[in-house]
C-alpha positions as CSV (number, residue, x, y, z in Angstrom):
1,X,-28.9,-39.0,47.4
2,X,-29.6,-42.4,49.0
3,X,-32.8,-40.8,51.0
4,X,-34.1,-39.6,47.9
5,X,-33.2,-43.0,45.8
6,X,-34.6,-45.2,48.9
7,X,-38.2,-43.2,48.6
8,X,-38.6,-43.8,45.2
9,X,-38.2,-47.1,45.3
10,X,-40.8,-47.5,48.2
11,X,-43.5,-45.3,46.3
12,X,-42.4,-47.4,43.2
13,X,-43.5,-50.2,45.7
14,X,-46.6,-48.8,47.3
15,X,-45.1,-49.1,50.7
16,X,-45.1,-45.2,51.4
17,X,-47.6,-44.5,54.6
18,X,-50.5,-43.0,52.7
19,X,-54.0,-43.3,54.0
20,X,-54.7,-46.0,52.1
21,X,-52.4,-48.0,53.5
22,X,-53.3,-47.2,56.6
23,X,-56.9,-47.9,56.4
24,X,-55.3,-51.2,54.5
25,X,-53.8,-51.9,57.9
26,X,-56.4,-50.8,60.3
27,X,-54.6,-47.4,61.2
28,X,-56.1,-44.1,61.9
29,X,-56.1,-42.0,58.8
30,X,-57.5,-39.3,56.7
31,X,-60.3,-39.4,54.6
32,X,-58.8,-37.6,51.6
33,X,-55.5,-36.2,50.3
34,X,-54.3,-33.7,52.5
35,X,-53.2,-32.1,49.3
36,X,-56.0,-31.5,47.6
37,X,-58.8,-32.7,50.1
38,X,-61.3,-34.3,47.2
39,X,-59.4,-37.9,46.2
40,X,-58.2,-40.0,48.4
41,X,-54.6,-40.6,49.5
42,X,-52.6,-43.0,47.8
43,X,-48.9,-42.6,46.6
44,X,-49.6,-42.3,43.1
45,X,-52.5,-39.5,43.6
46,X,-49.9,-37.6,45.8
47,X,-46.9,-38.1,43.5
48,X,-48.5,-37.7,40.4
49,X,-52.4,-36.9,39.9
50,X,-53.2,-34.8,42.7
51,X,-53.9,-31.6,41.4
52,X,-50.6,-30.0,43.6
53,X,-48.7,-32.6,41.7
54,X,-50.4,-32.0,38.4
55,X,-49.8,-28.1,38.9
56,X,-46.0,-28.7,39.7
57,X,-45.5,-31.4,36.6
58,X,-46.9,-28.9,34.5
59,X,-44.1,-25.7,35.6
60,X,-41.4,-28.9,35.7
61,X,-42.0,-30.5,32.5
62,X,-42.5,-27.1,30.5
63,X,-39.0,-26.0,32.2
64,X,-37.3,-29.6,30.7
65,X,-39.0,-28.3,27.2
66,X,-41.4,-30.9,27.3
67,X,-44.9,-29.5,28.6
68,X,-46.5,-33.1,26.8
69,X,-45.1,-34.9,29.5
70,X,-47.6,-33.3,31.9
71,X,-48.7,-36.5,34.1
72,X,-52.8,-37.7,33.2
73,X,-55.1,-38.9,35.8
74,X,-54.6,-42.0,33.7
75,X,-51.1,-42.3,34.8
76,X,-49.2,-44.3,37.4
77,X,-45.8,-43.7,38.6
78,X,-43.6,-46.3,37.4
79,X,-44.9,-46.0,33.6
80,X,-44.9,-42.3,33.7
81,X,-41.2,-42.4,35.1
82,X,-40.3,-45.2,32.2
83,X,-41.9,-43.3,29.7
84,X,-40.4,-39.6,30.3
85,X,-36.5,-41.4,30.4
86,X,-37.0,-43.5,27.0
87,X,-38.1,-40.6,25.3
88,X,-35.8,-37.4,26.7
89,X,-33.0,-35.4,25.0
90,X,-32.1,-34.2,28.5
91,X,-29.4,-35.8,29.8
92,X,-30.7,-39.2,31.3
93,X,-29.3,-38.5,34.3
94,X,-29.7,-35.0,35.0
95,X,-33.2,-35.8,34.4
96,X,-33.9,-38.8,36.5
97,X,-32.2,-36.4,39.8
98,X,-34.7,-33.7,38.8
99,X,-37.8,-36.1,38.2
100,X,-36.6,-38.2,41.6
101,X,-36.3,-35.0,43.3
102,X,-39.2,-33.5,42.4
103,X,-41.2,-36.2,44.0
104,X,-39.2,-36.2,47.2
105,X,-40.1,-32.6,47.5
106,X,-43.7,-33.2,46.7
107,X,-43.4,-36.2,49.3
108,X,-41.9,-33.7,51.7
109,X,-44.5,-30.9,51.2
110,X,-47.4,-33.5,52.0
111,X,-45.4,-34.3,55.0
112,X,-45.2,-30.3,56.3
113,X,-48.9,-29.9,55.3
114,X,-50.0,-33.5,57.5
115,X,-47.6,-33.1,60.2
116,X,-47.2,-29.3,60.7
117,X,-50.1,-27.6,59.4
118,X,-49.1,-25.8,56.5
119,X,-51.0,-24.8,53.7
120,X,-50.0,-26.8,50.1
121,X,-48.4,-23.9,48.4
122,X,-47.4,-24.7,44.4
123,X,-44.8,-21.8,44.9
124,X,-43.3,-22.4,47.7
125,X,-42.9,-26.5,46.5
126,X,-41.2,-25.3,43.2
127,X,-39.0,-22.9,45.4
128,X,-37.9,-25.9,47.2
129,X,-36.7,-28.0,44.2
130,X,-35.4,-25.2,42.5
131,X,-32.9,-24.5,45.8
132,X,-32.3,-28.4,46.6
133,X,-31.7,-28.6,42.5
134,X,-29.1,-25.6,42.6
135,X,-27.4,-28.0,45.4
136,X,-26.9,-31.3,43.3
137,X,-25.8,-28.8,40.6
138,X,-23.7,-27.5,42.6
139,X,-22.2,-30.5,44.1
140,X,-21.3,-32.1,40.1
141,X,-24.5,-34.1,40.9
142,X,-25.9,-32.3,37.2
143,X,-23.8,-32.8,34.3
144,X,-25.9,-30.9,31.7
145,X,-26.9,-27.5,31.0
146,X,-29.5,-27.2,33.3
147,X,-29.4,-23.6,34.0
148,X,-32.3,-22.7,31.6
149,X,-34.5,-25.3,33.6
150,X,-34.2,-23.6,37.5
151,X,-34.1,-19.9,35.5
152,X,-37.5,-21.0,33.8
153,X,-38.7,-22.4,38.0
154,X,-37.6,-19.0,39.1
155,X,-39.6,-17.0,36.2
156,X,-42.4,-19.0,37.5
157,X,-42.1,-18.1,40.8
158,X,-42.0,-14.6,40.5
159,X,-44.9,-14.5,38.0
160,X,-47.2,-15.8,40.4
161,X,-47.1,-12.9,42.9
């Protein structure tokens, strides 16, 4: 979807409201990522190398078949992003929705946890792309058999209590 296109190309761009572009700006902020409370916030930690995100690239990249991918604290967005599509089997766009997706929801989560109080839940994340997933699939948005990826989220899920 457009929303989903538009935020990637504004975290692609830095321009996503993080606290450090806040404090860039002179805005009230947080000290550290609301995530994980111990770096601080800038789009790439909470996208990629914040240990929520790390923890969620892990389940998501061993569900594609390809636990290497798993992001490093060495990694920023954009050559991550390049890397994973030059070097996939899975259908390149089926796996540019669930890679864009999966950093909306992330994005999303960080907004429920800054904005409403919640708690940053792994589970409850994955449970989120897993269901907005099984929409795009559903709408023809997924051409491949991805199937064996949201049943291998879902195994996940209910292993972890």
């Amino acid at each position: 979807p457009t929303t989903c296109k538009f935020f990637t190309w504004l975290a692609l761009k830095d321009r996503c409201w993080t606290s450090d572009r806040l404090a860039r700006r002179g805005l009230p902020h947080q000290d550290a990522c609301p995530l994980c409370d111990y770096e601080d916030e800038t789009i790439n930690h909470v996208l990629l190398t914040c240990v929520l995100a790390t923890s969620t690239w892990v389940v998501i990249c061993e569900a594609l078949g390809k636990p290497e991918w798993s992001p490093t604290v060495h990694d920023s967005i954009r050559d991550w992003l390049v890397s994973k599509q030059a070097s996939s089997n899975v259908h390149k766009k089926d796996l540019h929705t669930i890679l864009v997706l999966t950093m909306w929801e992330l994005w999303k989560h960080r907004n429920t946890i800054v904005f409403e109080g919640a708690w940053p839940l792994i589970k409850q994340l994955l449970r989120k792309v897993r269901q907005e997933g099984l929409v795009r699939s559903s709408a023809g948005l997924l051409k491949g058999n991805v199937a064996p990826f949201f049943s291998t989220i879902e195994r996940w899920e209910s292993s972890e209590g």
